[in-house]
N, C-alpha and C positions, 0 to 999 in steps of 0.2 A: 627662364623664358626671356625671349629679348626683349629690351625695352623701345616703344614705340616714340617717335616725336613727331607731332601733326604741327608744325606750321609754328613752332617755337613753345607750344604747348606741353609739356612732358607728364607721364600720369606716373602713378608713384611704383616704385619698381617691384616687378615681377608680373605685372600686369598688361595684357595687350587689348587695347580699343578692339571694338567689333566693329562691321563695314556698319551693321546697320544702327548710325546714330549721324548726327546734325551736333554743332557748334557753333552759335552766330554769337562771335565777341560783339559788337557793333562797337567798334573802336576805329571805326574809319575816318571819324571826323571831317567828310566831306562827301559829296554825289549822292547818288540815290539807288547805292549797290550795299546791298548787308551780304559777307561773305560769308559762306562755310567752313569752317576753319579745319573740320574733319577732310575737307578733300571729296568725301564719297556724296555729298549730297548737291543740290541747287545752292547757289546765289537767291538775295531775294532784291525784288525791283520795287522800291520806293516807289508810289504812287499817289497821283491829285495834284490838287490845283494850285497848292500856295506854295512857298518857293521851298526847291528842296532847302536849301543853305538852313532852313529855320529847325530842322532836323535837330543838327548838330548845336544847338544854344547851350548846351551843358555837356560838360566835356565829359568821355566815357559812356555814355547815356544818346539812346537814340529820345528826344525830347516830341509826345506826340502834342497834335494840332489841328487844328483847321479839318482838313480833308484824308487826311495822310492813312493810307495805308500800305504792308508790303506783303508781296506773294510770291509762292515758288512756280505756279504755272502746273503742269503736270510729272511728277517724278518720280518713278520708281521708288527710291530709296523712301522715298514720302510717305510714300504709298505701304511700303512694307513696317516703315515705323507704326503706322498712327492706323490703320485698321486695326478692325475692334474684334473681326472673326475669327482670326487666327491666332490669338496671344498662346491658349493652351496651357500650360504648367509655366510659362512666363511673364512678362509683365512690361506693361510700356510704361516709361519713366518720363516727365516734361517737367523740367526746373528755368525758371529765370528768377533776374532781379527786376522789381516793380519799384518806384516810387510817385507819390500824388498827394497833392496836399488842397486839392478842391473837391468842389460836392460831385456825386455821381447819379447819371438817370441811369435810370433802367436799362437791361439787355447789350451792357457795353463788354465786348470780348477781347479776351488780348489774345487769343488766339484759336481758328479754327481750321481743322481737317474738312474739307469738304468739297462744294462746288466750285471752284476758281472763274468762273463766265455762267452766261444764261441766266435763267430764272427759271424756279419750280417752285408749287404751291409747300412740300414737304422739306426741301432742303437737307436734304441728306446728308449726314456728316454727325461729327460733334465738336462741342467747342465746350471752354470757358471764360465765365465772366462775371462784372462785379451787377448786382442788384443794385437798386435806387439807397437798400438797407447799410450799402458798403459791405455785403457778404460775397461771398466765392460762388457759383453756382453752375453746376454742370447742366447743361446741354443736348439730350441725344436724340436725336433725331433720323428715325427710320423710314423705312416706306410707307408705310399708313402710320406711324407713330410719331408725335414730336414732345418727349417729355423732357423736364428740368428737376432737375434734383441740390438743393440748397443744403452747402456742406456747414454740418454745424463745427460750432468753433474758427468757424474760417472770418470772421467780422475783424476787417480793416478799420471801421471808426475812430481807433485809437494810437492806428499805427502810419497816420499820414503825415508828412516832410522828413520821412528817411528811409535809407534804402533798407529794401525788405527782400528776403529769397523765399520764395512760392514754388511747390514742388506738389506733383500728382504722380501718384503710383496706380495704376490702371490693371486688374488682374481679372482672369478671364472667368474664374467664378462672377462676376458683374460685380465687384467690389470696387472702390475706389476711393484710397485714403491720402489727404493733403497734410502736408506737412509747411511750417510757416517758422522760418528765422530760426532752423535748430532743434524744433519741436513738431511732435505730432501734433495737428490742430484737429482733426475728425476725420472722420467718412461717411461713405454714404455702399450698401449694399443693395445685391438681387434687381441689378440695372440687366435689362437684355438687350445684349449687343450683336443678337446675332444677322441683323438684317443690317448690320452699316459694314457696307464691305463697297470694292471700291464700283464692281457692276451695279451697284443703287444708288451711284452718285447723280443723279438725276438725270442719266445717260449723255453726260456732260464729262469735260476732263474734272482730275481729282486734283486737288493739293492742298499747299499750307497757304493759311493767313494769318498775320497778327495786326495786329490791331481794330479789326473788323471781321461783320458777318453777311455773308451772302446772304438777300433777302430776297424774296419775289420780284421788287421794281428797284431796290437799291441795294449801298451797304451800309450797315448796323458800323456805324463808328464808335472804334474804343476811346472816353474818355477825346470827345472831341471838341468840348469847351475848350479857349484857352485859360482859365481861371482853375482848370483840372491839374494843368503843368502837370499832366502825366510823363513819366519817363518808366523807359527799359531797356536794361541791357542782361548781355549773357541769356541767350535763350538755347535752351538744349535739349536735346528730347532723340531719347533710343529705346529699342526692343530689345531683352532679352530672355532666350528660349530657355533659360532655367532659372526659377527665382531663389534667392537664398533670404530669409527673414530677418529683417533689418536693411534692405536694400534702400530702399525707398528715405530712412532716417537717415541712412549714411552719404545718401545721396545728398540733401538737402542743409545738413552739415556740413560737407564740404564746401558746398557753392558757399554759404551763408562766412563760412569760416575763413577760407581761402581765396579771397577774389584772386580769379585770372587764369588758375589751374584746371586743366583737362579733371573732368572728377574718375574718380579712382574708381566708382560702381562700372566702368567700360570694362569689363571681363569679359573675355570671347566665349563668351556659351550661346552663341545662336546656330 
């Protein structure tokens, strides 16, 4: 099989990327553009009030703060990753690196599929994020439904001031199991996701956000103390239409193992 290279990234050989996945190094070290490094997806647009430059204060690491959020706008490829209705015998995968070494409120997401503009009372979408507890807690939020599911085993408290690789495997039975630094950390089952598809986004465009959550009159800031000195890099996140067992471990091993590499779970089976 030929071997693919996306933007200096190489995946290990005999392996080809699928179109549908995202790659944000954030290794830009300047502006307010987190690129795609796959090629197939959005850029995303740094956003708020305090100055971009404060971004970039730790090198490799987008450093969060003040107001700061980034978003893709509306995009297809988005759209086909991070919907919940269609996965089938496949599975959506989202791995980044997190670090934070302050306290946490409640309801703070590092990243959500959902409304990009507007306000609705339901918020359509799903996301995750960390509890007041410093737990992991999913999100899902349908038409008339908005429930949260708190993944056990996923408790940060003990893993703040170093870099940590956080990984979700999303399968269409309504399962959903997090993986943390190399290891399986829990799940959580029998979530129904058949109503977050992208015509119930609150008849609004759809996309990605990280570091925040679209709320009725605002956004839900991730970790926006600066005493939180949250950081993240490497965020990544694809569909694919056959799952093989162990994906998800070997996904999160990689990233965790190998900073900087294209991870090797990118197998063209969509």
């Amino acid at each position: 099989m030929r071997n693919h290279v996306v933007n200096g990234l190489k995946p290990r050989e005999g392996l080809a990327p699928t179109a549908n996945y995202v790659y944000y190094r954030m290794h830009e070290g300047t502006g307010t553009t987190l690129v795609d490094s796959s090629g197939s997806g959005p850029d995303l647009t740094v956003a708020g009030t305090d100055p971009a430059s404060s971004i970039w204060t730790n090198s490799e690491w987008v450093t969060l703060g003040g107001d700061h959020y980034a978003q893709s706008g509306e995009d297809t490829v988005i759209d086909n990753i991070f919907r919940l209705d269609d996965i089938g015998s496949g599975a959506i995968h989202v791995a980044f690196d997190f670090y934070f070494d302050g306290d946490v409120t409640n309801g703070e997401q590092a990243f959500t599929w959902g409304a990009v503009s507007g306000t609705h009372p339901d918020n359509q979408g799903w996301s995750l994020g960390l509890t007041s507890a410093e737990q992991w807690q999913l999100s899902v939020n349908a038409v008339a439904t908005v429930a949260t599911y708190n993944i056990p085993g996923s408790g940060m408290g003990s893993l703040g001031s170093q870099r940590n690789t956080v990984s979700l495997e999303v399968l269409g039975d309504g399962t959903v199991n997090m993986y943390l630094n190399g290891a399986l950390a829990g799940g959580v089952s029998a979530i129904d996701f058949d109503e977050v598809t992208t015509s119930n986004i609150a008849g609004t465009a759809s996309g990605l956000t990280l570091f925040a959550r679209q709320l009725t009159s605002s956004r839900d800031r991730f970790l926006s103390s600066a005493a939180g000195n949250a950081r993240m890099a490497r965020f990544f996140a694809c569909k694919v239409r056959s799952r093989y067992s162990g994906d998800g471990l070997k996904l999160n091993q990689e990233m965790y193992n190998q900073q900087g590499e294209l991870p090797s779970v990118l197998v063209n089976r969509a």
